[in-house]
LOLODO-760854 format. One record per atom (N, C-alpha, C, CB): x negated, y negated, z negated. Coordinates in steps of 0.2 Angstrom, whole numbers, padded with zeros to 4 digits, always signed. Atoms other than C-alpha are relative to their C-alpha. Glycine has a CB too. Example, Ala and Ser with C-alpha at 12.3 -4.5 7.8 and 13.67 -1.06 7.14 Angstrom:
REM LOLODO-760854
-0004+0006+0000-0062+0022-0039-0004-0006+0000+0005+0000-0006+0004+0006+0001-0068+0005-0036+0004-0005-0003-0002-0002+0007
REM end
This chain:
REM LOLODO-760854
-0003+0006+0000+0035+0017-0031+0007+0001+0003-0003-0006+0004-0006-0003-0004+0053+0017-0026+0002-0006+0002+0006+0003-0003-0003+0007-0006+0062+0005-0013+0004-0003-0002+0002-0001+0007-0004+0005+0003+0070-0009-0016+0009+0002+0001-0003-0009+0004-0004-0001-0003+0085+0000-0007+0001+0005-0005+0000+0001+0007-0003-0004+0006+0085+0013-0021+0001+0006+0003+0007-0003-0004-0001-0007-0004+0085+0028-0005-0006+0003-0003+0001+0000+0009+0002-0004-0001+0069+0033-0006-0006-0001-0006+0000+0000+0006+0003+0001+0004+0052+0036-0018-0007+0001+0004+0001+0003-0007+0006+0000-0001+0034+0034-0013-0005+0003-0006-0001-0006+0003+0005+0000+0004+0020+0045-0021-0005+0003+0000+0002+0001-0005+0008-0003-0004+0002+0047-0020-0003+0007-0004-0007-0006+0000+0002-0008+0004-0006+0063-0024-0007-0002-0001+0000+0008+0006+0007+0001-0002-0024+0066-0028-0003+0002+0003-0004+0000-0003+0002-0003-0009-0027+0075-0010-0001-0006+0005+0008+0006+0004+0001+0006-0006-0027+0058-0002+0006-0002+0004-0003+0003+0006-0003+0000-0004-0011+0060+0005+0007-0006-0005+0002+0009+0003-0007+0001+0003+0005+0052+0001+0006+0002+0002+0001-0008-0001-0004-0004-0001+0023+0056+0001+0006-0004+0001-0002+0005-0003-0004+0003-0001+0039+0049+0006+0006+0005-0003+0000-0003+0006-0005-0008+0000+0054+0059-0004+0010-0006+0000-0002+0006-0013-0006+0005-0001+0074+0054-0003+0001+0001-0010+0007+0004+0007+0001+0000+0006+0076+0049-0020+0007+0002-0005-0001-0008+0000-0004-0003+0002+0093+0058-0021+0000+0008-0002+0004+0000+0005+0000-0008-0001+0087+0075-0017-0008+0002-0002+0002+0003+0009+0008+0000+0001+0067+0072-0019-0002+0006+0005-0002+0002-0007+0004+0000-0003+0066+0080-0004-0005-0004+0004+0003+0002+0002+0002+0005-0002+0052+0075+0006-0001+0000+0008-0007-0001-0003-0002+0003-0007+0054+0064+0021-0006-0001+0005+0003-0008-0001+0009-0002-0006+0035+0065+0028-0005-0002-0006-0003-0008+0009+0006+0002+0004+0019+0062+0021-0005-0002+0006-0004+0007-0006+0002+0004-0004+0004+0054+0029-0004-0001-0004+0004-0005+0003+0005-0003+0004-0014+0060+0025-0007-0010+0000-0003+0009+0005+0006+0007+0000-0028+0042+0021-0004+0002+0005-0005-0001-0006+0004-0002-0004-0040+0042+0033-0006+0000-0003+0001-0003+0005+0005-0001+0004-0053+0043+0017+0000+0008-0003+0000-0006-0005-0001-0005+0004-0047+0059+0012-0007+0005+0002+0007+0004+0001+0001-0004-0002-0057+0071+0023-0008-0003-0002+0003+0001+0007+0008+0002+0003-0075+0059+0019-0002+0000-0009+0000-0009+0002+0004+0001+0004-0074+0060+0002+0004+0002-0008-0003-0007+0000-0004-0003+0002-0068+0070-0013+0004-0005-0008-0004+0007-0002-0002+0007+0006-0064+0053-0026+0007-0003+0004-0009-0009-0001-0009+0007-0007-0048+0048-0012+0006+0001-0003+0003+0004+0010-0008+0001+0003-0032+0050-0025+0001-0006+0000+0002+0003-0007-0003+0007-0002-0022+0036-0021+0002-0004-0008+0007+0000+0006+0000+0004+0008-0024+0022-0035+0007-0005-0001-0007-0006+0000-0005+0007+0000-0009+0010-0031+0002+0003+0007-0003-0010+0000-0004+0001-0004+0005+0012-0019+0007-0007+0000+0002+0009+0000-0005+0004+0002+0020+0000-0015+0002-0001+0004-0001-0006-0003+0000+0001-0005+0032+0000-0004+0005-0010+0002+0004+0009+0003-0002+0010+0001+0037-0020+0004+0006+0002+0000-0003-0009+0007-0007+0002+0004+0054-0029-0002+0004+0003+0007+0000-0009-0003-0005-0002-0006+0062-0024+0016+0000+0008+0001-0004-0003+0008+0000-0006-0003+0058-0006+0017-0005+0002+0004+0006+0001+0002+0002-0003-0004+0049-0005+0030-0006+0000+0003+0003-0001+0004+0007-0005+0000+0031-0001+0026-0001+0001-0008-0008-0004+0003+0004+0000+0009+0020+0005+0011-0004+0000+0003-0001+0006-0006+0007+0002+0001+0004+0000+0008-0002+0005-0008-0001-0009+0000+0004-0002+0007-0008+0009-0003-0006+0002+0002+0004+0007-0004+0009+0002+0001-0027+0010-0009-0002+0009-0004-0004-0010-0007+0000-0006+0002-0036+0024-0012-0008+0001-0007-0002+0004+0009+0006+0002+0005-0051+0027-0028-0004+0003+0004+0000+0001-0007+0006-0003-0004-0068+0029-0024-0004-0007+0000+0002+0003+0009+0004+0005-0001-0074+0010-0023-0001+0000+0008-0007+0001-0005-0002+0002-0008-0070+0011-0002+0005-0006+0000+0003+0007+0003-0006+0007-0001-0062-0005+0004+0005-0002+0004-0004-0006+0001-0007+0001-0006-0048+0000+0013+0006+0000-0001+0001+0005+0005-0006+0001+0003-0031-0002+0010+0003+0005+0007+0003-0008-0001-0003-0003-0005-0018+0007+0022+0006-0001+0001-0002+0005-0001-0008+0002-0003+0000+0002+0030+0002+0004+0004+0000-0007+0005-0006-0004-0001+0013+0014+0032+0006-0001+0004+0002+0001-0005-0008+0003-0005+0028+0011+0045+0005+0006-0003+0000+0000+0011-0004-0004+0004+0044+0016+0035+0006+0000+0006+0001-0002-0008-0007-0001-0006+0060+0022+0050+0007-0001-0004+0001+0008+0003-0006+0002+0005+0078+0017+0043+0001+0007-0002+0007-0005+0004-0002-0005+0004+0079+0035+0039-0005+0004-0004+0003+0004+0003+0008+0000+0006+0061+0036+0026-0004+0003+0005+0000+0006-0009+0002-0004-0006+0055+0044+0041-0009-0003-0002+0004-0003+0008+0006+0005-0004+0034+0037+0040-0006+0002+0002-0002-0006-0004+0005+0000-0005+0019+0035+0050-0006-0005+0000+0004-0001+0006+0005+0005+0001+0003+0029+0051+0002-0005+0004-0006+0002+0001+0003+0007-0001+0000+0012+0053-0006-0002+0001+0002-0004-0005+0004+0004+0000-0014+0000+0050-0005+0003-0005+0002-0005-0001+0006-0002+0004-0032+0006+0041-0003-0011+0000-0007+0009+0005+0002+0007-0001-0038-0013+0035-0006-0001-0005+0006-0006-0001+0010-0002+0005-0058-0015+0027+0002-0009-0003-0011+0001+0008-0002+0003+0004-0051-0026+0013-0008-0005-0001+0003+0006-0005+0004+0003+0003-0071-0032+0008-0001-0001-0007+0000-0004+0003+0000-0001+0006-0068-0027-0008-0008+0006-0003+0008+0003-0002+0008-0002+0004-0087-0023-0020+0002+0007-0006-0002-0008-0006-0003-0008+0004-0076-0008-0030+0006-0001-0001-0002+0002-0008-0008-0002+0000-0060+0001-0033+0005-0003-0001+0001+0003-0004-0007+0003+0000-0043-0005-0030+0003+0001-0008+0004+0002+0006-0005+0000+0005-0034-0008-0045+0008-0001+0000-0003-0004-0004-0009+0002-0003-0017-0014-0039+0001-0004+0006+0004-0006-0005-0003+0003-0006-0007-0020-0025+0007-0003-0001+0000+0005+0007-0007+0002+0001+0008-0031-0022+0002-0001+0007+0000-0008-0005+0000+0004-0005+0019-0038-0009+0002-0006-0002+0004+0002+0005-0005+0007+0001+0026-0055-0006+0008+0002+0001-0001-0006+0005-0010-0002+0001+0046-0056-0008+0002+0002+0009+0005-0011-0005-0002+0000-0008+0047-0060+0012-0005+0005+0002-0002-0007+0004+0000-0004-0003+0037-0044+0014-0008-0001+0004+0006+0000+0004+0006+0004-0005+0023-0056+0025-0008+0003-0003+0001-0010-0001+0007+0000+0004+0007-0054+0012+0001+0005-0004-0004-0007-0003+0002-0005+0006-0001-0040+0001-0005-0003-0002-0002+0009+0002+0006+0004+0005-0011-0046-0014-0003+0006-0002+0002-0004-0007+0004-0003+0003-0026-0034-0018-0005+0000-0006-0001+0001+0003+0004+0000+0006-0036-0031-0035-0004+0003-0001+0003+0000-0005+0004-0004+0000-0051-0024-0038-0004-0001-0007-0004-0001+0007+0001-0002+0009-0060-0017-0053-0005-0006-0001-0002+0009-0003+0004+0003+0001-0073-0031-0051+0004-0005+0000-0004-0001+0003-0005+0006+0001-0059-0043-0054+0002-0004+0008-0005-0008-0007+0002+0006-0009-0061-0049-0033+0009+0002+0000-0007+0004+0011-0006+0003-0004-0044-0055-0025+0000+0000+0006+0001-0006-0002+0001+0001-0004-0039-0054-0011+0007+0001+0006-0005+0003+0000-0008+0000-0003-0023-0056+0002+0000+0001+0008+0004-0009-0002+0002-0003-0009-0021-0048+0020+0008-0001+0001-0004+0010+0003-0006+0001-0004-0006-0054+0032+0001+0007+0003-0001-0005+0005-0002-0007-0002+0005-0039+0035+0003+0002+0005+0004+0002-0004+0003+0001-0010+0007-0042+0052-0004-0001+0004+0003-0004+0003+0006+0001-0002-0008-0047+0058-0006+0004-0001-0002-0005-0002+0005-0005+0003-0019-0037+0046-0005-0005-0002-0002+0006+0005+0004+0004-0001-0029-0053+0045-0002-0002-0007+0002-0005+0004+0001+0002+0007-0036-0060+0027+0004-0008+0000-0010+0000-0002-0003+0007+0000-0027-0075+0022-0003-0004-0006+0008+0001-0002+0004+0005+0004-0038-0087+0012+0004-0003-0008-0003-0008+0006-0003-0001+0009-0034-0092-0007+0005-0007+0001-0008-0001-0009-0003+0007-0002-0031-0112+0000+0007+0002+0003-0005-0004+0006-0006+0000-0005-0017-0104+0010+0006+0006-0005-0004+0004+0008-0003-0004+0003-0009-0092-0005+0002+0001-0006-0003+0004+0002+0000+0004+0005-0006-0104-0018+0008+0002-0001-0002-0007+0002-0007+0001-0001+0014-0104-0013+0005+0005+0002+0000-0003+0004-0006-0005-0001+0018-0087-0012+0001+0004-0005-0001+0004+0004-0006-0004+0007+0033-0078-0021-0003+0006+0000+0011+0001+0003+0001-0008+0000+0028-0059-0026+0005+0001-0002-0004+0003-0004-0006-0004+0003+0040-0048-0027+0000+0005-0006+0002+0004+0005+0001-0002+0008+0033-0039-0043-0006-0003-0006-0002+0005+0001+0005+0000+0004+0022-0043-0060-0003+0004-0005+0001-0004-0002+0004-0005+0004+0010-0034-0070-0004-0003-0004-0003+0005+0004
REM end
């Protein structure tokens, strides 16, 4: 995925890991291993995306595990683990989004489930409550 700032590219490997590169030089700025990698050899990352501000990625790994994962991005692509969040998804992620403000990530799973976690809290945000929000991308 590349950032809305047009510096840097995020991209996942099938090792588990992902990778932050400068989108000038494609060097890379860090990487930052799942914390499913080491349980289980199905962990290449299915969806990554980093939010509209810059400053995280989020991405899901395959395997039918229900975890998503939040990346803290430094004003110089610098990043670092964040947050591991147990999504309660019944199989594989299929996409992720943010909202425009950066606040909520919309997750998709291959059983069609829905599902929206506050990106500051990490907390599930209910469908009654997620009527009204802008994405920043469609698919």
């Amino acid at each position: 995925d590349w950032s809305s700032n047009e510096q840097w590219i995020a991209v996942g490997g099938t090792n588990g890991k992902i990778y932050n590169l400068d989108a000038a030089t494609l060097e890379v700025l860090g990487s930052v291993e799942s914390v499913l990698a080491k349980k289980s050899k199905d962990c290449w990352i299915e969806d990554i995306k980093f939010s509209p501000d810059n400053t995280q990625i989020v991405f899901g790994t395959h395997g039918g595990l229900s975890k998503i994962e939040f990346v803290k991005v430094n004003d110089s692509g610098k990043i670092t683990k964040g947050k591991v969040v147990e999504v309660g998804m019944t199989s594989a992620l299929t996409h992720l989004d943010w909202s425009t403000d950066s606040e909520t990530v919309v997750v998709n799973s291959q059983a069609y489930e829905i599902f929206w976690i506050n990106a500051s809290s990490y907390d599930r945000v209910y469908a009654s409550s997620a009527g009204d929000i802008d994405w920043f991308t469609w698919t």
